[in-house]
mmCIF file of the N, C-alpha and C atoms, coordinates in Angstrom:
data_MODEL
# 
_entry.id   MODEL 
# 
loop_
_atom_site.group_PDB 
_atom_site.id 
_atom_site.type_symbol 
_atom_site.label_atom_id 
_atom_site.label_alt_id 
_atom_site.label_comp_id 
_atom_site.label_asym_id 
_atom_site.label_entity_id 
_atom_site.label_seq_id 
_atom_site.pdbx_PDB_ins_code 
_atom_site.Cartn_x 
_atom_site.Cartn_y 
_atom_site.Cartn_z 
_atom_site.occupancy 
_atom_site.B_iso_or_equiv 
_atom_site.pdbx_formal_charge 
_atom_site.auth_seq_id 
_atom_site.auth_comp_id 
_atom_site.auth_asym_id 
_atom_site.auth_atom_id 
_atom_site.pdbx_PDB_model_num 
ATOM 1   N N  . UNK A 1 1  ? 36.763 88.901  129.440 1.00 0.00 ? 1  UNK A N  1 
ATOM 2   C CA . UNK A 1 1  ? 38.120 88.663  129.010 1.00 0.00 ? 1  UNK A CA 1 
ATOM 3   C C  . UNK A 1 1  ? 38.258 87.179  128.670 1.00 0.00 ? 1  UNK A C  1 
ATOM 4   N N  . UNK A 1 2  ? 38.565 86.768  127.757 1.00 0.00 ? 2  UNK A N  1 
ATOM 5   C CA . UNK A 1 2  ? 38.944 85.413  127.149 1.00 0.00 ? 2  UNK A CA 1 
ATOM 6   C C  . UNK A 1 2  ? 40.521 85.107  127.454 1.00 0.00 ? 2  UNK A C  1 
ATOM 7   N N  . UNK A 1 3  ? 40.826 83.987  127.704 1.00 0.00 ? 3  UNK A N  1 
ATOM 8   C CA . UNK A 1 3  ? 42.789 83.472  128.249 1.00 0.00 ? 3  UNK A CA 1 
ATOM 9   C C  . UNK A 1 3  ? 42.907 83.435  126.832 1.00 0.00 ? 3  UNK A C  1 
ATOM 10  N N  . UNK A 1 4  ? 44.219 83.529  126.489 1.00 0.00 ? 4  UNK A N  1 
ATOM 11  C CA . UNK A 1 4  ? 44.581 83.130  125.176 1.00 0.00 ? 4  UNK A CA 1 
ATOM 12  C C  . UNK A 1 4  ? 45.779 82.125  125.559 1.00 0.00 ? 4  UNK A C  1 
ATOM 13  N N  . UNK A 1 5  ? 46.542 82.581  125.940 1.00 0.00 ? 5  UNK A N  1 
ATOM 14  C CA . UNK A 1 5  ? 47.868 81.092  125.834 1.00 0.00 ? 5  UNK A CA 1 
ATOM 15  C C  . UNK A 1 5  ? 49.312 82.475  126.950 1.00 0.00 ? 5  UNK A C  1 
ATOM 16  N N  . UNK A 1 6  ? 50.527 81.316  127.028 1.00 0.00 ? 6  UNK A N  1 
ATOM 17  C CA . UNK A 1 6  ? 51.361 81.913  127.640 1.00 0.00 ? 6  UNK A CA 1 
ATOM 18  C C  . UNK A 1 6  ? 52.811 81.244  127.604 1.00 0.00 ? 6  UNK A C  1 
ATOM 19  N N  . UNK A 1 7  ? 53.364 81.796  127.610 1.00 0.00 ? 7  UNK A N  1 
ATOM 20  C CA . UNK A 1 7  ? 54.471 81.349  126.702 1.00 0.00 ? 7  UNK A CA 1 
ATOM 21  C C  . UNK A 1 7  ? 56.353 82.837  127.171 1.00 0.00 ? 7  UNK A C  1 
ATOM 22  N N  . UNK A 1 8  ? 57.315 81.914  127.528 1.00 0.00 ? 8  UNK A N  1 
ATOM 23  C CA . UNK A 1 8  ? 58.763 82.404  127.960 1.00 0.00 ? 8  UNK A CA 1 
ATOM 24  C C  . UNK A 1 8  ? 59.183 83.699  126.929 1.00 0.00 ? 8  UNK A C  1 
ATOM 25  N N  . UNK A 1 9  ? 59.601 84.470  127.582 1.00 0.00 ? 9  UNK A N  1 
ATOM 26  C CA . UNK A 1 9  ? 59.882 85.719  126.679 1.00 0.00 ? 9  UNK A CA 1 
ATOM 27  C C  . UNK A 1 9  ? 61.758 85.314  126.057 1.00 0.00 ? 9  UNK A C  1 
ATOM 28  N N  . UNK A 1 10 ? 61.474 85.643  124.773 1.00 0.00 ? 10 UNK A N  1 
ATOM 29  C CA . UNK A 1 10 ? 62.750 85.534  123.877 1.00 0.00 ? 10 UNK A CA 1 
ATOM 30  C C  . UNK A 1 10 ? 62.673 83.745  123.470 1.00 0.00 ? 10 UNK A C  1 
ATOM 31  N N  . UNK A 1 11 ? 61.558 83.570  123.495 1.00 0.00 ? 11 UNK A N  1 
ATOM 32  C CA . UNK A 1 11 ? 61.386 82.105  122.824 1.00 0.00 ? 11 UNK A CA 1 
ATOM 33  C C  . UNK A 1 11 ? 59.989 82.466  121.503 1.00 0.00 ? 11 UNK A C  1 
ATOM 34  N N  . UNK A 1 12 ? 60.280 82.031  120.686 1.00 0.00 ? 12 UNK A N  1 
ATOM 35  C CA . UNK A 1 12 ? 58.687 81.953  119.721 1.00 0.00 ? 12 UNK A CA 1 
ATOM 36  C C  . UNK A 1 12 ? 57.812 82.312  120.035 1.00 0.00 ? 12 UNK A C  1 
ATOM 37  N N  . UNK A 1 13 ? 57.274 83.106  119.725 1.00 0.00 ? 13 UNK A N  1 
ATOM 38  C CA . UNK A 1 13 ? 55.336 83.115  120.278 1.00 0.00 ? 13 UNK A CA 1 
ATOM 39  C C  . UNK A 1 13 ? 54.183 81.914  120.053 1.00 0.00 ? 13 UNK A C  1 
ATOM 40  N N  . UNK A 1 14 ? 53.663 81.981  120.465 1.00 0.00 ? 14 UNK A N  1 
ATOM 41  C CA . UNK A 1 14 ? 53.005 80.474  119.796 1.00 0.00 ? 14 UNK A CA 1 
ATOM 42  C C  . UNK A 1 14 ? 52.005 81.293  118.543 1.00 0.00 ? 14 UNK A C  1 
ATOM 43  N N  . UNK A 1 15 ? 51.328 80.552  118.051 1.00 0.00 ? 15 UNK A N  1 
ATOM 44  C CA . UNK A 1 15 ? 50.940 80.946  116.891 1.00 0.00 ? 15 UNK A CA 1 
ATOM 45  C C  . UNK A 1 15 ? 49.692 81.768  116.725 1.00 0.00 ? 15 UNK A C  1 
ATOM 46  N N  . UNK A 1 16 ? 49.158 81.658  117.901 1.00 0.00 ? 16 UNK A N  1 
ATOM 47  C CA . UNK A 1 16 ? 47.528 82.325  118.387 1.00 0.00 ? 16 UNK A CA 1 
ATOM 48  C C  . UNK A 1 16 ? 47.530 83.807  118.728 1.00 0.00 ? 16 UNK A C  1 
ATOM 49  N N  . UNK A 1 17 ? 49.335 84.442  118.717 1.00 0.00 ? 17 UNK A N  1 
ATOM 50  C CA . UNK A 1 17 ? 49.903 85.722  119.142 1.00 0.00 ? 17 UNK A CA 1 
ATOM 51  C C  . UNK A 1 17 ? 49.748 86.732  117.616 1.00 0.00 ? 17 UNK A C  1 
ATOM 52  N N  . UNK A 1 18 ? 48.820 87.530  117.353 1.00 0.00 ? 18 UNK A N  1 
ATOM 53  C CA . UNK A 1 18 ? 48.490 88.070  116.481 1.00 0.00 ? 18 UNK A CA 1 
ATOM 54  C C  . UNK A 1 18 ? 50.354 89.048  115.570 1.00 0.00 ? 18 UNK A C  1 
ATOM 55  N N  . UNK A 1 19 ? 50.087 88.689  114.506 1.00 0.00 ? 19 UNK A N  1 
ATOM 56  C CA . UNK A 1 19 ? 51.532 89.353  113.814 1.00 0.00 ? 19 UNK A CA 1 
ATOM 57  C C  . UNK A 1 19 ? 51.499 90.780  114.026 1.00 0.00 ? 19 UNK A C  1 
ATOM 58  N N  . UNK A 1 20 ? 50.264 91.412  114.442 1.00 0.00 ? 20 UNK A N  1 
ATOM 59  C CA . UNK A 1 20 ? 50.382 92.858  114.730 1.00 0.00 ? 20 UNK A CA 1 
ATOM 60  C C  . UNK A 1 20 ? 51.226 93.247  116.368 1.00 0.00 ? 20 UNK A C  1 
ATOM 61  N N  . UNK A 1 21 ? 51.070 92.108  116.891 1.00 0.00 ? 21 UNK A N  1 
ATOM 62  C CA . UNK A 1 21 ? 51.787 92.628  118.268 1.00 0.00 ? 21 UNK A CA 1 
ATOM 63  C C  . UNK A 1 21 ? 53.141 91.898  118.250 1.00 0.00 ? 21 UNK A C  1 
ATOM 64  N N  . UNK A 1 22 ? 53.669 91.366  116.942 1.00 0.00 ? 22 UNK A N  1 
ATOM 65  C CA . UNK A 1 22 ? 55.130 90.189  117.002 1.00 0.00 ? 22 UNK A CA 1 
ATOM 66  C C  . UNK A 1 22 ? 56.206 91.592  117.539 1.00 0.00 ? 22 UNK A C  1 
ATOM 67  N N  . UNK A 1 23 ? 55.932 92.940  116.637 1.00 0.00 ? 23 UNK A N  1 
ATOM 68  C CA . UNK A 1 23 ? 57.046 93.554  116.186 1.00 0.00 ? 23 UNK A CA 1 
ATOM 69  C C  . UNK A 1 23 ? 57.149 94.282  117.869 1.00 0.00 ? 23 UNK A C  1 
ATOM 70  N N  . UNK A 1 24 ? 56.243 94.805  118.785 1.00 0.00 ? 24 UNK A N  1 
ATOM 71  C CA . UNK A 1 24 ? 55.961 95.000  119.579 1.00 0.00 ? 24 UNK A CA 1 
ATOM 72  C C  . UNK A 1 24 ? 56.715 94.259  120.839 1.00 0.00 ? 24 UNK A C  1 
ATOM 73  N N  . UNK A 1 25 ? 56.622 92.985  120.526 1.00 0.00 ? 25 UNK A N  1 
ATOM 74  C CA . UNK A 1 25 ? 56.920 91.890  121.627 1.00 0.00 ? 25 UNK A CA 1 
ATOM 75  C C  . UNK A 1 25 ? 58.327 91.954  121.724 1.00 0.00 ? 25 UNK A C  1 
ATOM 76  N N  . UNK A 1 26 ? 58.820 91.747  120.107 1.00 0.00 ? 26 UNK A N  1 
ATOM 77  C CA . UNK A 1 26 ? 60.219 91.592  120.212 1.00 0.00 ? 26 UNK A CA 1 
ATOM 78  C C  . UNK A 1 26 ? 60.941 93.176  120.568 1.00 0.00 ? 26 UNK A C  1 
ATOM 79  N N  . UNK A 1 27 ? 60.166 94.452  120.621 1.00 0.00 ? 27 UNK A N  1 
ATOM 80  C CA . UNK A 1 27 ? 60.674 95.439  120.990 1.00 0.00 ? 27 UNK A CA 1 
ATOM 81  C C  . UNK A 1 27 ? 61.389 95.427  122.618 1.00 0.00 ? 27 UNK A C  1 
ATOM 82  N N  . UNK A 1 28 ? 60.557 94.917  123.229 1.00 0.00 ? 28 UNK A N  1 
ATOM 83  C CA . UNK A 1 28 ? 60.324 94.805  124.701 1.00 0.00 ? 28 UNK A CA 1 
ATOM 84  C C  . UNK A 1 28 ? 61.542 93.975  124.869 1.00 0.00 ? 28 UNK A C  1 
ATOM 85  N N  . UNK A 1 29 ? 61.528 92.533  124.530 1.00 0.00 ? 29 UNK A N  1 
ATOM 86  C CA . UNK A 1 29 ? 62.401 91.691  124.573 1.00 0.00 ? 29 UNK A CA 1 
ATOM 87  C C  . UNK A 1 29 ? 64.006 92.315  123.932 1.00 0.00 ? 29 UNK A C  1 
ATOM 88  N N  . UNK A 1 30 ? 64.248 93.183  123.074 1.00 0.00 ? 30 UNK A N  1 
ATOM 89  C CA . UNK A 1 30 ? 65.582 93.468  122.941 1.00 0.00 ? 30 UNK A CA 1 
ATOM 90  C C  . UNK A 1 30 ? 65.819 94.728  123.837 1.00 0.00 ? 30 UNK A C  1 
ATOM 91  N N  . UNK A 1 31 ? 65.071 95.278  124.507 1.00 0.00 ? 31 UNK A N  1 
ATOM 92  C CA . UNK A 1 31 ? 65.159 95.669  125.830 1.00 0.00 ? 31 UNK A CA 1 
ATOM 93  C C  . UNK A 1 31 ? 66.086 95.330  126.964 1.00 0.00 ? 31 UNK A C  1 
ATOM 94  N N  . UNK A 1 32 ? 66.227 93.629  126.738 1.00 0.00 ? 32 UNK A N  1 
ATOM 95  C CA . UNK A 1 32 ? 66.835 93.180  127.844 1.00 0.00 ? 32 UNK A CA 1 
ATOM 96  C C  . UNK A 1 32 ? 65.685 92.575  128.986 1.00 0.00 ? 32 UNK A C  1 
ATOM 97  N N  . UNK A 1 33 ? 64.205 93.174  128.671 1.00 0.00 ? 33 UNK A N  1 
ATOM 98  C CA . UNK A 1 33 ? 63.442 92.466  129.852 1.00 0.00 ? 33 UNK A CA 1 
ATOM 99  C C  . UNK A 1 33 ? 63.342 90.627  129.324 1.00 0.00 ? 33 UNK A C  1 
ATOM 100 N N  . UNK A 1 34 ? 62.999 90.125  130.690 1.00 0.00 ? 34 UNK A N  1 
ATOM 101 C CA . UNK A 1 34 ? 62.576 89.040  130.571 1.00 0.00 ? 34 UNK A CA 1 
ATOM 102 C C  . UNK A 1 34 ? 61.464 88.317  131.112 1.00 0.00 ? 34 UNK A C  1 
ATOM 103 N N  . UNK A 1 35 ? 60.959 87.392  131.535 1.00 0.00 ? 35 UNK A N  1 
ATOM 104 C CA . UNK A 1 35 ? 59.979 86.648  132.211 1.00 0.00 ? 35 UNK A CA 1 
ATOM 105 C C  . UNK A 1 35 ? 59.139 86.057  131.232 1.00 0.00 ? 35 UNK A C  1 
ATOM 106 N N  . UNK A 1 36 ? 57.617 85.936  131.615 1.00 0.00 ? 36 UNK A N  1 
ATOM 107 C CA . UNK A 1 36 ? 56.887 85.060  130.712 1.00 0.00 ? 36 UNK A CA 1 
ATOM 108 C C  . UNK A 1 36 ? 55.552 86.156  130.110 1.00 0.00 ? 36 UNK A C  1 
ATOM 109 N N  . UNK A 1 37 ? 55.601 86.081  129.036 1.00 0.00 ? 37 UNK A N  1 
ATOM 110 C CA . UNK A 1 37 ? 54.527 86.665  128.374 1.00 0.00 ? 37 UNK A CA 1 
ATOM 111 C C  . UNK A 1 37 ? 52.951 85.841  128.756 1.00 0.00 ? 37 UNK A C  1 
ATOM 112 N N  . UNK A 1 38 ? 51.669 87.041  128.754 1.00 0.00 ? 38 UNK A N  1 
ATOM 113 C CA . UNK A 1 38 ? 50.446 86.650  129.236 1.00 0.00 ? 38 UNK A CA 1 
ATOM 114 C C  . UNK A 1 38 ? 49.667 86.609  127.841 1.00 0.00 ? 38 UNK A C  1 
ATOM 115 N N  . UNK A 1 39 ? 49.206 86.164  126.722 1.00 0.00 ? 39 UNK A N  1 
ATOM 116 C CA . UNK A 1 39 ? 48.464 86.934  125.852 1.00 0.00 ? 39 UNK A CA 1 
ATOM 117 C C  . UNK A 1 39 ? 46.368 86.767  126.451 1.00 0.00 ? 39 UNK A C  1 
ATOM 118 N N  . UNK A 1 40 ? 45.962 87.676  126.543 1.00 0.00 ? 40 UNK A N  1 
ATOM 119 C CA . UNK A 1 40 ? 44.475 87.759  126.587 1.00 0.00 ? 40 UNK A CA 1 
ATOM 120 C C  . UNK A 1 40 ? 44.098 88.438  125.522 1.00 0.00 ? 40 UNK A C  1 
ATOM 121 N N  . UNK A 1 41 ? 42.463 88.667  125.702 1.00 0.00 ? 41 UNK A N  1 
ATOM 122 C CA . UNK A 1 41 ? 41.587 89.313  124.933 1.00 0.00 ? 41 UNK A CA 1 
ATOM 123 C C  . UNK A 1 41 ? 40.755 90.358  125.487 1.00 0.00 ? 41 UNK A C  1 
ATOM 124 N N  . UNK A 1 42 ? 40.627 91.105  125.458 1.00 0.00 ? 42 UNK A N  1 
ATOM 125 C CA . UNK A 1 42 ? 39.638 92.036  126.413 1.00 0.00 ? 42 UNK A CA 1 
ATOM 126 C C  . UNK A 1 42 ? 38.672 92.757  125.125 1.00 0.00 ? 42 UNK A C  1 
ATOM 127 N N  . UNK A 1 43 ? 37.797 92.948  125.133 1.00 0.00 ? 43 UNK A N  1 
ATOM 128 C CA . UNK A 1 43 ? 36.352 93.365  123.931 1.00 0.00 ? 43 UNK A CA 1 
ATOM 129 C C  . UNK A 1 43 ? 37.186 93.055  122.717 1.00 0.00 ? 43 UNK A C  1 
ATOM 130 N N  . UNK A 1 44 ? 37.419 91.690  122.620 1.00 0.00 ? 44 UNK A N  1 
ATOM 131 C CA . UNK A 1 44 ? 37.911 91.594  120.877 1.00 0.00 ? 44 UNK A CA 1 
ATOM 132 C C  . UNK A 1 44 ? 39.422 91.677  120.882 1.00 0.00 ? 44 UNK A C  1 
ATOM 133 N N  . UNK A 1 45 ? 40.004 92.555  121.481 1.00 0.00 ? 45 UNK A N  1 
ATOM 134 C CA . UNK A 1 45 ? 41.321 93.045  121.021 1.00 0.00 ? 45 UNK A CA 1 
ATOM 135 C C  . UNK A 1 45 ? 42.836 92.300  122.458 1.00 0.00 ? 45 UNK A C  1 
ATOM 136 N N  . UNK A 1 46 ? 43.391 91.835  121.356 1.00 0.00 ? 46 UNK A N  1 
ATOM 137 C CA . UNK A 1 46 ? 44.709 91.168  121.794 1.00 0.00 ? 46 UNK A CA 1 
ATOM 138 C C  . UNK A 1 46 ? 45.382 92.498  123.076 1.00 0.00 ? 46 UNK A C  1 
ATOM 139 N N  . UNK A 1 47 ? 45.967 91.753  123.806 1.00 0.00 ? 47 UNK A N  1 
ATOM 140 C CA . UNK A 1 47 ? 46.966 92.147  124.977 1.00 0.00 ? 47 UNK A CA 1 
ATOM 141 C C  . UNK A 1 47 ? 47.907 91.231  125.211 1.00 0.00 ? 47 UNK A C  1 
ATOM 142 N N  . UNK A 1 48 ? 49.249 91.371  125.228 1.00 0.00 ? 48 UNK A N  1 
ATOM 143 C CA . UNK A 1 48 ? 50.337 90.583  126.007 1.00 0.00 ? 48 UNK A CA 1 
ATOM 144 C C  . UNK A 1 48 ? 51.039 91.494  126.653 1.00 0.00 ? 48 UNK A C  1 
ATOM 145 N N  . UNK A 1 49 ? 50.998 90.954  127.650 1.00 0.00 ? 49 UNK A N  1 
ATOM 146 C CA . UNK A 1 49 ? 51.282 91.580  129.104 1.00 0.00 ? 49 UNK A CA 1 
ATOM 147 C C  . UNK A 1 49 ? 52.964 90.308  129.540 1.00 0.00 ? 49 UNK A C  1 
ATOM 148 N N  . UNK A 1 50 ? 53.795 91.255  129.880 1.00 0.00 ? 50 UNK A N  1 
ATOM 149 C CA . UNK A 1 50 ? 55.088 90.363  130.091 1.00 0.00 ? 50 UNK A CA 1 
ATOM 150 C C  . UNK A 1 50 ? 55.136 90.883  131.695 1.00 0.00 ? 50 UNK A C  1 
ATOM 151 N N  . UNK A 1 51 ? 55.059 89.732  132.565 1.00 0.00 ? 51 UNK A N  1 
ATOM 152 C CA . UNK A 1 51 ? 55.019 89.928  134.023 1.00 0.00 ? 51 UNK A CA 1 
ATOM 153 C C  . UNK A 1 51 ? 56.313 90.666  134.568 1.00 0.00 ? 51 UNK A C  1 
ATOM 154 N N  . UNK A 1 52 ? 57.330 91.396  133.909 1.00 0.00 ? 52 UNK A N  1 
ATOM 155 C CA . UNK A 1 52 ? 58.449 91.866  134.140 1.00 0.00 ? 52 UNK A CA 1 
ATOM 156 C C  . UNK A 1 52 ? 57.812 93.493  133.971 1.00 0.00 ? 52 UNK A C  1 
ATOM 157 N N  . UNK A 1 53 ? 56.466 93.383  133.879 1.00 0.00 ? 53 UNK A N  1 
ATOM 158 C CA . UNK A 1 53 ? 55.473 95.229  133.940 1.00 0.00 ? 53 UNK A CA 1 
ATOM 159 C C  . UNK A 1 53 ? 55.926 95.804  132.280 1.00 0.00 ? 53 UNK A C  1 
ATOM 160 N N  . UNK A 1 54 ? 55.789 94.744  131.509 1.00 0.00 ? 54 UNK A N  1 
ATOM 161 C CA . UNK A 1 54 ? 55.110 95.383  130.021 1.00 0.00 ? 54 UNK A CA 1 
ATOM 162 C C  . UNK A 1 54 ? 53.885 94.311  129.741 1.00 0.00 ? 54 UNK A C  1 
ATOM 163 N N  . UNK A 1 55 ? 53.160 95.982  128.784 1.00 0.00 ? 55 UNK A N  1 
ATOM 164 C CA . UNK A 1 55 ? 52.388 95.304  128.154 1.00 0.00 ? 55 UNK A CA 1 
ATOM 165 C C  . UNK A 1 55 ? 52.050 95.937  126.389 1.00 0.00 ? 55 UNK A C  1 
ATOM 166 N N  . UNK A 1 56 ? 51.494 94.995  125.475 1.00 0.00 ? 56 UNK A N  1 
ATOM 167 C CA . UNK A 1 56 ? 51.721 95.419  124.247 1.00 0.00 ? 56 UNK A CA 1 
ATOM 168 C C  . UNK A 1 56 ? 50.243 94.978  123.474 1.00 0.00 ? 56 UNK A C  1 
ATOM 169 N N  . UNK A 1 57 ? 49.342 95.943  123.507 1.00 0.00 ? 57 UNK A N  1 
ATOM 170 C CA . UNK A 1 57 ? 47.720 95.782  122.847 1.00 0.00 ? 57 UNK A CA 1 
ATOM 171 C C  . UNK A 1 57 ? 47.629 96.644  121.974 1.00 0.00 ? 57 UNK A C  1 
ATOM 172 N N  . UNK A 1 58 ? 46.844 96.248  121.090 1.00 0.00 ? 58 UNK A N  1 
ATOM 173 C CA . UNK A 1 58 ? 45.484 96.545  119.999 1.00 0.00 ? 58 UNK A CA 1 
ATOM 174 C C  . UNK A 1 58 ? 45.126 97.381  120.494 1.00 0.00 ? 58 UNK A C  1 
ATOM 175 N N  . UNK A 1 59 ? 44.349 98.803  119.814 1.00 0.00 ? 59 UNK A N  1 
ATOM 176 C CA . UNK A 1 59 ? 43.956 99.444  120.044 1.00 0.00 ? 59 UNK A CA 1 
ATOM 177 C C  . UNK A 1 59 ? 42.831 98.967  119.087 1.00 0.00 ? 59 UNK A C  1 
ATOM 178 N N  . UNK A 1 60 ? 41.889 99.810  119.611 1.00 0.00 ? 60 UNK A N  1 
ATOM 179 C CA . UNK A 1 60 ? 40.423 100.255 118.872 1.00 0.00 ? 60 UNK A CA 1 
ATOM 180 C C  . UNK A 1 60 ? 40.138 100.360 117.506 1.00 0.00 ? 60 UNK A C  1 
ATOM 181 N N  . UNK A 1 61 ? 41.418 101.291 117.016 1.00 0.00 ? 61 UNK A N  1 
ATOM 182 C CA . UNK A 1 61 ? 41.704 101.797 115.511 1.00 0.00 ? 61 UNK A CA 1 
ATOM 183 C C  . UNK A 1 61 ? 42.537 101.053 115.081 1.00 0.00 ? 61 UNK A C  1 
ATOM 184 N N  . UNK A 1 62 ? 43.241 100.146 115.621 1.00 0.00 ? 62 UNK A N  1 
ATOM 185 C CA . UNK A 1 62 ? 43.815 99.506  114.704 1.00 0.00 ? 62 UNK A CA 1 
ATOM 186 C C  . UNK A 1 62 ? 45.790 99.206  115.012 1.00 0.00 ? 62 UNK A C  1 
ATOM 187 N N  . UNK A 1 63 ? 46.203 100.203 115.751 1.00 0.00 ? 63 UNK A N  1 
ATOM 188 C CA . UNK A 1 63 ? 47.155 100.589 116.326 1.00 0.00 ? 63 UNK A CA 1 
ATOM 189 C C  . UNK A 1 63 ? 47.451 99.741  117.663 1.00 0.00 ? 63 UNK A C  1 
ATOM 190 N N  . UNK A 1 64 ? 49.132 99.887  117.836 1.00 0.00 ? 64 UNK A N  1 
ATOM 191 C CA . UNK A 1 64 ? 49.205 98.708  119.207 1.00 0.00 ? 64 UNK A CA 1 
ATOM 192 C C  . UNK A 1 64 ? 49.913 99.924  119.841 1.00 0.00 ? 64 UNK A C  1 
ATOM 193 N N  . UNK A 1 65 ? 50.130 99.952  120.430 1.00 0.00 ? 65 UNK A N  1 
ATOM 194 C CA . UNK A 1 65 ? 51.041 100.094 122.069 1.00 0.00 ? 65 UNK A CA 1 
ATOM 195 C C  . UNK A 1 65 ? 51.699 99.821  122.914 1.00 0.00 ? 65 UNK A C  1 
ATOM 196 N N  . UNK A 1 66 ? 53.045 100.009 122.770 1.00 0.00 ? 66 UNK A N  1 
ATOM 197 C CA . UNK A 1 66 ? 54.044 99.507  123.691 1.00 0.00 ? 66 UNK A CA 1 
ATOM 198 C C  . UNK A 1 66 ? 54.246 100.081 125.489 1.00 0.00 ? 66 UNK A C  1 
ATOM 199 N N  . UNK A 1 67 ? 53.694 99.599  126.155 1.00 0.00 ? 67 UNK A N  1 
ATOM 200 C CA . UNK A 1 67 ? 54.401 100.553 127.177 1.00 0.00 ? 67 UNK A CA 1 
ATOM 201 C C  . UNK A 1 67 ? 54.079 99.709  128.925 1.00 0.00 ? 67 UNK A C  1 
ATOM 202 N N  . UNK A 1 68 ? 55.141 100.387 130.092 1.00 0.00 ? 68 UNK A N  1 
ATOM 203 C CA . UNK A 1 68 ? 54.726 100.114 131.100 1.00 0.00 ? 68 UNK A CA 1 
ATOM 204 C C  . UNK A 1 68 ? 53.765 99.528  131.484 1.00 0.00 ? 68 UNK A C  1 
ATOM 205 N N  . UNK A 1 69 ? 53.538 98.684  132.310 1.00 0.00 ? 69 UNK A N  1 
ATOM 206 C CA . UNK A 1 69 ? 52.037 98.959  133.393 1.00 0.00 ? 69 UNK A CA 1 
ATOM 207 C C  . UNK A 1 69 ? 51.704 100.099 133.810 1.00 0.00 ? 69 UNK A C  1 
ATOM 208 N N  . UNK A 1 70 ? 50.485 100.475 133.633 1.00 0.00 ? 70 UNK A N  1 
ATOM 209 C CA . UNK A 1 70 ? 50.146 101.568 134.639 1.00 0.00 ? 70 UNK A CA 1 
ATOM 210 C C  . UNK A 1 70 ? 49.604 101.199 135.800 1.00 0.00 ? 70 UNK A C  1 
ATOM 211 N N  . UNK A 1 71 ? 49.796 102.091 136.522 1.00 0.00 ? 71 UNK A N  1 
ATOM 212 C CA . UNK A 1 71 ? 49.430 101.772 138.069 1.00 0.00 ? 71 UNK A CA 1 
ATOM 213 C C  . UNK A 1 71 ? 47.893 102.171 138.376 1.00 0.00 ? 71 UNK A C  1 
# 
């Protein structure tokens, strides 16, 4: 897993936050959640994880994913 950067939810992303997960991020965020977004890398593919138990990754094919933590 590679760190990527981290950064306050409902503020800018910084710029290293791939445009495939922007639309994603801001889903979460007009939600009403808040806290601080995590972005990593795990085999290649972007994850931001918002410590309020979302997270929003890349898939394999190409596709992201909005949803919970799983336990």
């Amino acid at each position: 897993m590679q760190l990527g950067t981290r950064w306050t939810a409902r503020t800018e992303p910084p710029a290293s936050v791939p445009a495939s997960l922007r639309p994603g991020i801001a889903a979460v965020e007009a939600d009403g959640h808040t806290g601080s977004w995590t972005l990593t890398w795990l085999e290649g593919r972007p994850i931001a994880e918002l410590d309020a138990g979302w997270e929003v990754l890349a898939t394999a094919s190409g596709g992201v994913i909005v949803r919970p933590f799983e336990d």
